[in-house]
GUBATOR-188609 format. One line per field, with one value per residue (C-alpha): x, y, z; residue in three letters. Coordinates in nm, 4 decimals, always signed. Layout:
REM GUBATOR-188609
px <- [X, ...]
py <- [Y, ...]
pz <- [Z, ...]
code <- [ALA, ...]
***
This chain:
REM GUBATOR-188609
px <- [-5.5787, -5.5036, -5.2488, -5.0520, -5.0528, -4.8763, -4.6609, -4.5126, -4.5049, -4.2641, -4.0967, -4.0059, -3.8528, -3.6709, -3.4735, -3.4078, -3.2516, -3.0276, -2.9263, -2.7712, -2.9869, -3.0720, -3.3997, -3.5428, -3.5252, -3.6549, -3.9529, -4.0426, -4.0045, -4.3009, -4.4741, -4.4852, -4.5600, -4.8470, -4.9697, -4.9599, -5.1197, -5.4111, -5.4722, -5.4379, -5.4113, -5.0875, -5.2939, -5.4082, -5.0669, -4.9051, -5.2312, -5.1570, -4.7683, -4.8310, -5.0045, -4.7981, -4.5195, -4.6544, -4.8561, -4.7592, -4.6954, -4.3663, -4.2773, -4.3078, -4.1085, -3.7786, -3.7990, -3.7193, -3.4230, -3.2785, -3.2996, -3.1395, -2.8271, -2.8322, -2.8056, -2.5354, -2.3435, -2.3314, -2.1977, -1.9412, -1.8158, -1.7521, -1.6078, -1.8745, -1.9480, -1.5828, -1.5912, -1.8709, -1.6338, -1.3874, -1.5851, -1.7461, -1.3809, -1.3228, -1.6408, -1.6378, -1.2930, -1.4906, -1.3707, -1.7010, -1.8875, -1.6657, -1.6781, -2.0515, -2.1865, -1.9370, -2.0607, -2.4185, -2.3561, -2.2018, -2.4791, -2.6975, -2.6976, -2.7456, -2.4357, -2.2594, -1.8852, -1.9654, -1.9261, -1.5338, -1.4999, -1.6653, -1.4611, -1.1271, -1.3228, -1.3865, -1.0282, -0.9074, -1.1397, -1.1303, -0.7924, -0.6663, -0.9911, -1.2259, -1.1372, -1.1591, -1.4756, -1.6511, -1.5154, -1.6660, -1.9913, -1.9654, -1.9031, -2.2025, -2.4416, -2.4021, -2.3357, -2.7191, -2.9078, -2.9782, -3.1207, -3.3893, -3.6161, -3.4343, -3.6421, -3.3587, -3.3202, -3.4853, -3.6868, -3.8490, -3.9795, -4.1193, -4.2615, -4.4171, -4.5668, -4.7270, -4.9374, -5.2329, -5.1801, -5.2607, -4.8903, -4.6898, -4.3323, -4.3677, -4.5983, -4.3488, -4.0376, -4.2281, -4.2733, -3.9488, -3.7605, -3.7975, -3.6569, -3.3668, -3.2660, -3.3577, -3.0852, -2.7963, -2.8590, -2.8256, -2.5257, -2.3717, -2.4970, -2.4024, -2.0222, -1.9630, -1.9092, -1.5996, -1.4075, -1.2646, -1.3974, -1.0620, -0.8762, -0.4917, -0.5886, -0.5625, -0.9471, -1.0408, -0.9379, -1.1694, -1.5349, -1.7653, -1.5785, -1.6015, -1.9867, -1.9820, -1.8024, -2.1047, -2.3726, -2.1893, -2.1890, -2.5445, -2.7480, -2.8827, -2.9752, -3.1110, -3.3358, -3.4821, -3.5944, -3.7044, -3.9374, -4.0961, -4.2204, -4.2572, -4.3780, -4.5436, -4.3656, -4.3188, -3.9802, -3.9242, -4.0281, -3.8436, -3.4880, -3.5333, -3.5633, -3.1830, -3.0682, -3.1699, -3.0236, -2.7052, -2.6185, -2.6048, -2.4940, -2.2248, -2.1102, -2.1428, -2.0624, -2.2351, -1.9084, -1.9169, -2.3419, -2.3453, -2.2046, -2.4236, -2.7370, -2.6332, -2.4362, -2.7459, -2.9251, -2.9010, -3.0003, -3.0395, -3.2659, -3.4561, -3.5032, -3.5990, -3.8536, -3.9852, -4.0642, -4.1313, -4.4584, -4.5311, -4.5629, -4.7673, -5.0110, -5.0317, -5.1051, -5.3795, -5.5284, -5.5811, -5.8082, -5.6250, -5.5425, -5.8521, -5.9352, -5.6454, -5.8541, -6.0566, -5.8122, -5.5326, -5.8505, -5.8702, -5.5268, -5.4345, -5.1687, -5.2282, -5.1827, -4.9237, -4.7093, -4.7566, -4.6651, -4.3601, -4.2610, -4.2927, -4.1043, -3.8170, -3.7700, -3.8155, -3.5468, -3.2999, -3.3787, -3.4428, -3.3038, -3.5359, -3.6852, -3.8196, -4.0057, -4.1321, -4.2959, -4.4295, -4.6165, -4.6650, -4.9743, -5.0539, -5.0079, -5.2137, -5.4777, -5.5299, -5.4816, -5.7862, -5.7558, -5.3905, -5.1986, -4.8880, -4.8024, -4.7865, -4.6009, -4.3629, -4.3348, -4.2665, -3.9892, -3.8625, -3.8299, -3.6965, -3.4434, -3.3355, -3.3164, -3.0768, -2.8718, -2.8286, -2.8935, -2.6634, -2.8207, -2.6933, -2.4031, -2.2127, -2.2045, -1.9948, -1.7609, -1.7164, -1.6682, -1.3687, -1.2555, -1.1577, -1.0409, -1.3491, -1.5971, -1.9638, -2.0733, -1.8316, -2.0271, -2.3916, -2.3173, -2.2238, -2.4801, -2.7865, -2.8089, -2.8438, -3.1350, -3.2767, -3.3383, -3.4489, -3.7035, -3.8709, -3.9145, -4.0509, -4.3565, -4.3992, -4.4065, -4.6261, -4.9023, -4.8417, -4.8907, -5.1761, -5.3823, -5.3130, -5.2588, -5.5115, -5.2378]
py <- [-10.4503, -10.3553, -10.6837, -10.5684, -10.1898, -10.3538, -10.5414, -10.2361, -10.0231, -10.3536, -10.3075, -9.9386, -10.0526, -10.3111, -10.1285, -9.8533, -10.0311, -10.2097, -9.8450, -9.8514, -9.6284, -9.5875, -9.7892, -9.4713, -9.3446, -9.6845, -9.6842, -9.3136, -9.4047, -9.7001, -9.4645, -9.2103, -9.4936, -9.6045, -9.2136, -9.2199, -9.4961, -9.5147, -9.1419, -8.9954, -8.6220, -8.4951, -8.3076, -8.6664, -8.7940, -8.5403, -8.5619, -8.9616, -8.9200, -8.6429, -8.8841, -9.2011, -8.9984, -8.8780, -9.1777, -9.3653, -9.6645, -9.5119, -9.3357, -9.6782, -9.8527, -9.5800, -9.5733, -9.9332, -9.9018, -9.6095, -9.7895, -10.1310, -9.9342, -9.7651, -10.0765, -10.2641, -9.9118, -9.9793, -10.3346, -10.2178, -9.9985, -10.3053, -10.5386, -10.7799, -10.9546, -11.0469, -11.1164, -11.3444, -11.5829, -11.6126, -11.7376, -11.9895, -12.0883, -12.1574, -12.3377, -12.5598, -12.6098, -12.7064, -12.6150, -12.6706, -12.4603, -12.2117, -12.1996, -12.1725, -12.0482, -11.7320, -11.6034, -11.6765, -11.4320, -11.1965, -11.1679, -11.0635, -10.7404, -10.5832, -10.4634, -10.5745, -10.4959, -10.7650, -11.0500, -10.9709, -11.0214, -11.3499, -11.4798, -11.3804, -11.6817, -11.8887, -11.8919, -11.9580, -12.2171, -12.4615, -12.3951, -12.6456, -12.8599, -12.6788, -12.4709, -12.1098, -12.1556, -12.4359, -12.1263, -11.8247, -12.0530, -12.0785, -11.7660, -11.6510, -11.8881, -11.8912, -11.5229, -11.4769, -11.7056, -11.4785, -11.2507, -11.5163, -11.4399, -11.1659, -10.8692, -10.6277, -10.6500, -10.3675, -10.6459, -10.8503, -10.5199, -10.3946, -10.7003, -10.7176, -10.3649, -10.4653, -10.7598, -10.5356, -10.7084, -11.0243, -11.1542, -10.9986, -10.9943, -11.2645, -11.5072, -11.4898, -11.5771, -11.8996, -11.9729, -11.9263, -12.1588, -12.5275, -12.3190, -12.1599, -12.5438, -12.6602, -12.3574, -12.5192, -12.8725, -12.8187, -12.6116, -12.8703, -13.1743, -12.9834, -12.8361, -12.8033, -13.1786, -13.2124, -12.9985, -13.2042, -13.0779, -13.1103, -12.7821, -12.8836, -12.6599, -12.7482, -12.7038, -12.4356, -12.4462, -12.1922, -12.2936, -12.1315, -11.7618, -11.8284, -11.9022, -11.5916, -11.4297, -11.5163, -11.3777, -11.0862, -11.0479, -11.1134, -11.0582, -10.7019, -10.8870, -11.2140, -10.9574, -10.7985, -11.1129, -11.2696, -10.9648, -10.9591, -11.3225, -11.3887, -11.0617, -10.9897, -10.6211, -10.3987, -10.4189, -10.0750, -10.1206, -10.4076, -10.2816, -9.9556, -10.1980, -10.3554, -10.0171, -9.8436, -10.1373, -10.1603, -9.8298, -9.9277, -10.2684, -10.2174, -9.8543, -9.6317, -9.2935, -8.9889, -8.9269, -9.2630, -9.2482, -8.9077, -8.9789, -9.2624, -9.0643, -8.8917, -9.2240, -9.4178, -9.2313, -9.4314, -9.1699, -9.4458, -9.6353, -9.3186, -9.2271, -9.5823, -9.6213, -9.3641, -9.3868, -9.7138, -9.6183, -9.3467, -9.5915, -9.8505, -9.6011, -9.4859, -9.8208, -9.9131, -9.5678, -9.6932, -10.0096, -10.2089, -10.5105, -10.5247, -10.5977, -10.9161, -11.2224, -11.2334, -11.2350, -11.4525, -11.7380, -11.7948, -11.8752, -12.2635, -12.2353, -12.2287, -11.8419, -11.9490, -12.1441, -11.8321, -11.5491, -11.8187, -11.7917, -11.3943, -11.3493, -11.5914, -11.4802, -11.1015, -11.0949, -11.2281, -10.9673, -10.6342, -10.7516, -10.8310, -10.5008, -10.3829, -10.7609, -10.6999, -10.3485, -10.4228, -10.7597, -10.8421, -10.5983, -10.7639, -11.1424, -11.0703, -10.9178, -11.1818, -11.4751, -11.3109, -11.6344, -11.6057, -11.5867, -11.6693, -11.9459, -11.7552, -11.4754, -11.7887, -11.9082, -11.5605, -11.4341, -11.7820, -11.7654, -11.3996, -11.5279, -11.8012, -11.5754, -11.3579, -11.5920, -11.6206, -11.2546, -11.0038, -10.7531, -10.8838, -10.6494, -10.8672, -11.1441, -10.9645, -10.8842, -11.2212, -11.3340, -11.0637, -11.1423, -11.5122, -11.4382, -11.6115, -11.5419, -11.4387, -11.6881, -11.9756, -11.8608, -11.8759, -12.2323, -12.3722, -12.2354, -12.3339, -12.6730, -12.6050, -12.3161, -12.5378, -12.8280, -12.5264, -12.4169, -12.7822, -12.8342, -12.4895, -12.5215, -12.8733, -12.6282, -12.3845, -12.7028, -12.8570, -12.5267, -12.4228, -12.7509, -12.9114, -12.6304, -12.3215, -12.1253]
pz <- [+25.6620, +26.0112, +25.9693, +25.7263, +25.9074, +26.1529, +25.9504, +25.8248, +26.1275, +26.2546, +25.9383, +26.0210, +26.3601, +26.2292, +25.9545, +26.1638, +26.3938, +26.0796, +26.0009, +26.3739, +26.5409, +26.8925, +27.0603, +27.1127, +26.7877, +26.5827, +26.8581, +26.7889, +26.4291, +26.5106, +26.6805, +26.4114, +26.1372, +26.4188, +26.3981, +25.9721, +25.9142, +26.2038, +26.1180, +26.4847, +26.4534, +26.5925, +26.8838, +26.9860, +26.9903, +27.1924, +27.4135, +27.4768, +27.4852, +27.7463, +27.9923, +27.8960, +28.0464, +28.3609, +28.4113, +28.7022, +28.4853, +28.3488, +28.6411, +28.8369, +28.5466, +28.5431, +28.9336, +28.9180, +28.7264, +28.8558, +29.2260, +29.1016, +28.9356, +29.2016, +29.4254, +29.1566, +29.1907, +29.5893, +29.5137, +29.2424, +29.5151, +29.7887, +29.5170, +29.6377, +29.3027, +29.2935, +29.6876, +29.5493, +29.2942, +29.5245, +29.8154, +29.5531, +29.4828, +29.8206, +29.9211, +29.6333, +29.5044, +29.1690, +28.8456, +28.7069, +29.0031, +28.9313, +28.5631, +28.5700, +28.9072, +28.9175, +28.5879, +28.7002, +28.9978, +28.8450, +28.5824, +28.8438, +28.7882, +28.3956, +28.2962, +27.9269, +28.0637, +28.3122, +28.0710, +28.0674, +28.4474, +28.4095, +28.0750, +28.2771, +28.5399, +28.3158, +28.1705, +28.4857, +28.5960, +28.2959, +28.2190, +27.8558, +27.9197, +27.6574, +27.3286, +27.2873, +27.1156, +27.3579, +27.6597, +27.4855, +27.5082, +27.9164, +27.9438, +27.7460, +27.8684, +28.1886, +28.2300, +28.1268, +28.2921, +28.4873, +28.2127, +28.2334, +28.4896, +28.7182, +28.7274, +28.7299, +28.3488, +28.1643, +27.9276, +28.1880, +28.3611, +28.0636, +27.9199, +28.2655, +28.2592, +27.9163, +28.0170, +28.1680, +28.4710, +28.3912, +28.4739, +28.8506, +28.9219, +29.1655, +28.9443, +28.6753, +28.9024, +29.0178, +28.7290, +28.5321, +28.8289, +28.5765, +28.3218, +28.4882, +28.6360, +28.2500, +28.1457, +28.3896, +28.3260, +27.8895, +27.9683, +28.2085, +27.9205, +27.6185, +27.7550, +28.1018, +28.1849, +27.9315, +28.2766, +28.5426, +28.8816, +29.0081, +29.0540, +29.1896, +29.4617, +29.8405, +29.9774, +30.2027, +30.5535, +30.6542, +30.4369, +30.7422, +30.6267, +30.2829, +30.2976, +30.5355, +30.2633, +29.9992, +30.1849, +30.2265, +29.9080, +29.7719, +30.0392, +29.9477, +29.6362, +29.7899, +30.0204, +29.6993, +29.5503, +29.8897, +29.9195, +29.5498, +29.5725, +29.9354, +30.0586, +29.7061, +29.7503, +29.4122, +29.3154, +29.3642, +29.7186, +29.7813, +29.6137, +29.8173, +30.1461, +30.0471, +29.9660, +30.2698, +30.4998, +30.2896, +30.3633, +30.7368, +30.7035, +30.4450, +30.6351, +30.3724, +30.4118, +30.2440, +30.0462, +29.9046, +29.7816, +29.7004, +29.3544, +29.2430, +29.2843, +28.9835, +28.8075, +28.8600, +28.5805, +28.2884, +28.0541, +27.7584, +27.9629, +28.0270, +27.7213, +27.6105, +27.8528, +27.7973, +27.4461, +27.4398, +27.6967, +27.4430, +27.1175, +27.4008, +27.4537, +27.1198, +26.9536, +27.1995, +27.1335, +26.8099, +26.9110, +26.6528, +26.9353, +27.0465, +26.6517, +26.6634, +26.8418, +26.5483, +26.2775, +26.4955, +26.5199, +26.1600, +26.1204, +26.0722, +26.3315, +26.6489, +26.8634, +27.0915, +26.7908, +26.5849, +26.8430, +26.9684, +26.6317, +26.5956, +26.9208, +26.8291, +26.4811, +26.5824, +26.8538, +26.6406, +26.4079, +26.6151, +26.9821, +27.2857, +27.3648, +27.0191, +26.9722, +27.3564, +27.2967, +26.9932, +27.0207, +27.4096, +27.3959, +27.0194, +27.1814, +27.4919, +27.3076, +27.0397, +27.3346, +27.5630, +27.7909, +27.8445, +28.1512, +28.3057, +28.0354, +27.7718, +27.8841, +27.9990, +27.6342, +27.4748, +27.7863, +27.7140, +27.3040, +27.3372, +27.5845, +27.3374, +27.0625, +27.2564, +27.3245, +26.9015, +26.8264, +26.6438, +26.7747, +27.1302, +27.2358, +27.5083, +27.2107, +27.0245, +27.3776, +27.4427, +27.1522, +27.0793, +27.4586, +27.3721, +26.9763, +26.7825, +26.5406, +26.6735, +26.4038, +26.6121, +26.9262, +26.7673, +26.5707, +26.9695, +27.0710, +26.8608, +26.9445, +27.3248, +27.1900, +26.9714, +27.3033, +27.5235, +27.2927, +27.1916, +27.5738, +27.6620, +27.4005, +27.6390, +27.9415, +27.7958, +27.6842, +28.0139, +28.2261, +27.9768, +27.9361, +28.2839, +28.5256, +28.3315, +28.3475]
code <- [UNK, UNK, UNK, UNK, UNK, UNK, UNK, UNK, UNK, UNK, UNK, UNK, UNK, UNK, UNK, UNK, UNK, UNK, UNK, UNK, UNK, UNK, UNK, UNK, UNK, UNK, UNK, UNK, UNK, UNK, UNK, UNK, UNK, UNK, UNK, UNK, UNK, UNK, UNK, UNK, UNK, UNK, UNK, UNK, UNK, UNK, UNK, UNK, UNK, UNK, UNK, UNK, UNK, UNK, UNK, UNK, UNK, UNK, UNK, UNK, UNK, UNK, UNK, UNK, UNK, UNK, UNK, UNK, UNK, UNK, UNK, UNK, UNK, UNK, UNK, UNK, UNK, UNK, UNK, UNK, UNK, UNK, UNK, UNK, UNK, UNK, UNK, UNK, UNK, UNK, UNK, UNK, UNK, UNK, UNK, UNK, UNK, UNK, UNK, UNK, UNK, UNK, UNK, UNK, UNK, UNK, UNK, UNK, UNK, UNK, UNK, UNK, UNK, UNK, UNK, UNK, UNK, UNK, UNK, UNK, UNK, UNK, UNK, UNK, UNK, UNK, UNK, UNK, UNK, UNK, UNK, UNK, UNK, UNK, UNK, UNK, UNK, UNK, UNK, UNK, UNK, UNK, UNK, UNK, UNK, UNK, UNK, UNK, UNK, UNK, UNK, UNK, UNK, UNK, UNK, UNK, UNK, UNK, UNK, UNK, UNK, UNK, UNK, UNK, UNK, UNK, UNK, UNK, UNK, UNK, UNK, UNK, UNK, UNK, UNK, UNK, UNK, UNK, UNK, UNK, UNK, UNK, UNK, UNK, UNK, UNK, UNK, UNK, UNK, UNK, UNK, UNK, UNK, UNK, UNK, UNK, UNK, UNK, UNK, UNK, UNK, UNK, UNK, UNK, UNK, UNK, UNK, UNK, UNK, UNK, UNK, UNK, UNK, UNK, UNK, UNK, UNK, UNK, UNK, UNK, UNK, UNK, UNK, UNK, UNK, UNK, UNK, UNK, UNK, UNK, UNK, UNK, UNK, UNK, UNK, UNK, UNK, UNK, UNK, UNK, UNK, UNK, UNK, UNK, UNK, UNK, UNK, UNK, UNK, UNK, UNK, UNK, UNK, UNK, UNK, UNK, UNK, UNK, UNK, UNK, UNK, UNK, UNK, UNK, UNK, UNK, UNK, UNK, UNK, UNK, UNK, UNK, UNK, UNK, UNK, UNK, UNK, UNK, UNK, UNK, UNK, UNK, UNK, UNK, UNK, UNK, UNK, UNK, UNK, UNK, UNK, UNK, UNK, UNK, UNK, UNK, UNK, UNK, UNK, UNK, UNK, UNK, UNK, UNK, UNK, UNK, UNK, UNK, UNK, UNK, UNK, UNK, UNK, UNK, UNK, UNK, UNK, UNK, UNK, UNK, UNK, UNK, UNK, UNK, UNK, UNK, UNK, UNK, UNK, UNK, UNK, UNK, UNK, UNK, UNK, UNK, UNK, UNK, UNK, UNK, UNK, UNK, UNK, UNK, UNK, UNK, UNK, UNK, UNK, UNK, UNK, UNK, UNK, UNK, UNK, UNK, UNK, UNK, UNK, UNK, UNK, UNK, UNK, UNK, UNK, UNK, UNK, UNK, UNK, UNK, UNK, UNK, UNK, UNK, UNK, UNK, UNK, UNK, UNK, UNK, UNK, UNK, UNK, UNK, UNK, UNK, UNK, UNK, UNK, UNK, UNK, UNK, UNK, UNK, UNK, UNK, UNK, UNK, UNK, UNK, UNK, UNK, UNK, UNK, UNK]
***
């Protein structure tokens, strides 16, 4: 029974968010379903909401975003992302390198506009060597690798923040590394080698400046993730380090900050967050995961193949966050043993489904960029997902089985 309660209260998110309406209103509309048909008074609710919202869970969770756009704001300001593809250009000379690493570094930071600046690269860089079709593939690809496993995208933090603890920031960057190499390699097998490496250009005369250039660039950002998995530092602790020593490094002026600490409010994000903490709290209020082991174990499928499956099919459906808040909680709760591997195997799936998603705004801005259909981009783009996803369940079993991860 509690199954198919939570069959429908997924049901509610989903449509909603067919009916093109916000996150935060499809999760409130969970969270009211969640309310309806659990029976929690409305006293209880506001109770539990209350506390989700001044627990130091959220507050940690929308402190971390506000500091990392405030940090991409301070880089938008020097240019440096763009300081970044040209220095690649001139250290490498490498149409492929360019084609692929410039997008990579400019998806460093979450921002959907972004994917324009890095198809006008990729049209330069490859030139008559790959169709319209094979380009808006590059450009999408490569542009989110990063979405991956950097934890400056709203979905990894979150998905983080509902594992209980049993997964960190640093564990999970470790960890994602194979994968992220896997990522470059399929792209590089499946498209990128049809581009000579040869630009026509004449080489850099001055490669020691242009590597000088590239640190420059990325080293506020390079500091952050140093910090998380060497130091083990909270990410808000560790992008507040690069901000504080950009502003002396990089010579801002009060003048030039004193707009961004109002531009780095994402008010969507707020809102987001915080509702999607709200309907977190409220479903465990209701003990229903703690119920799932039992019902999960008599399925004929294995736990991991089923939730792989839910998390793949679900992002394509409702998009990466919605599948996240829902069943992370619901996965971790019905895998009791699970760790690090398994939160692999789901980031992993939800990433792949992404990459195929409707739902999956800077899809549809590439795709209009070069002139092609989103279904042109997806049909490219499914046999890459399809190899990614095959050897991921072989990571999970090996990490799992071999490692007790």
């Amino acid at each position: 029974m509690d199954i198919l309660k939570l069959m429908i209260v997924f049901g509610v998110l989903v449509v909603m968010l067919w009916l093109k309406r916000p996150l935060y209103q499809g999760i409130l509309g969970a969270a009211a379903a969640v309310c309806i048909l659990f029976g929690i008074a409305p006293a209880e609710a506001f109770n539990t909401a209350l506390l989700s919202v001044t627990g130091w869970g959220t507050l940690s969770v929308l402190l971390v975003f506000y500091l990392i756009t405030f940090l991409q704001r301070m880089l938008e300001k020097r240019d440096f992302l763009n300081l970044a593809q040209a220095s690649l250009n001139g250290i490498f000379n490498n149409r492929r390198i360019n084609a692929s690493l410039a997008p990579v570094f400019i998806g460093l930071l979450p921002s959907a506009g972004a994917v324009i600046i890095c198809g006008d690269i990729v049209e330069k860089s490859v030139g008559p060597y790959l169709s319209p079709e094979e380009k808006t593939f590059v450009t999408s690809y490569f542009r989110h690798i990063p979405e991956s496993f950097l934890p400056t995208y709203t979905s990894i933090i979150i998905a983080i923040s509902l594992t209980g603890g049993r997964v960190s920031v640093s564990s999970f960057l470790v960890g994602m590394l194979p994968l992220v190499f896997l990522l470059a390699y399929l792209g590089y097998l499946f498209c990128l080698r049809k581009i000579p490496k040869d630009t026509g250009m004449p080489p850099s005369m001055d490669k020691r400046g242009d590597i000088r250039s590239l640190c420059r660039s990325l080293w506020s950002i390079a500091l952050a993730i140093g910090l998380i998995i060497g130091a083990g530092m909270p990410v808000y602790a560790a992008v507040a380090c690069s901000i504080v020593l950009s502003v002396f490094i990089n010579k801002f002026t009060f003048s030039e900050l004193k707009p961004m600490f109002l531009s780095a409010v994402e008010s969507k994000i707020v809102t987001s967050t915080i509702c999607i903490m709200i309907f977190k709290d409220i479903m465990e209020s209701t003990g229903v995961i703690e119920s799932l082991p039992g019902a999960f174990e008599r399925l004929p499928v294995p736990g991991f193949l089923v939730f792989a499956m839910i998390f793949f099919f679900g992002t394509i459906i409702s998009g990466s966050q919605a599948i996240i808040v829902l069943c992370m909680p619901l996965a971790f709760a019905a895998e009791p043993q699970a760790g690090l591997a398994l939160f692999l195997l789901l980031m992993g799936m939800t990433y792949a489904a992404m990459q195929i998603s409707p739902t999956h705004v800077c899809l549809a801005i590439v795709s209009e960029y070069f002139g092609v259909g989103m279904g042109a981009l997806i049909r490219k783009t499914l046999p890459v997902i399809f190899v990614f996803a095959v050897l991921l369940i072989g990571y999970y079993v090996l990490l799992s089985h071999v490692f007790s991860l």
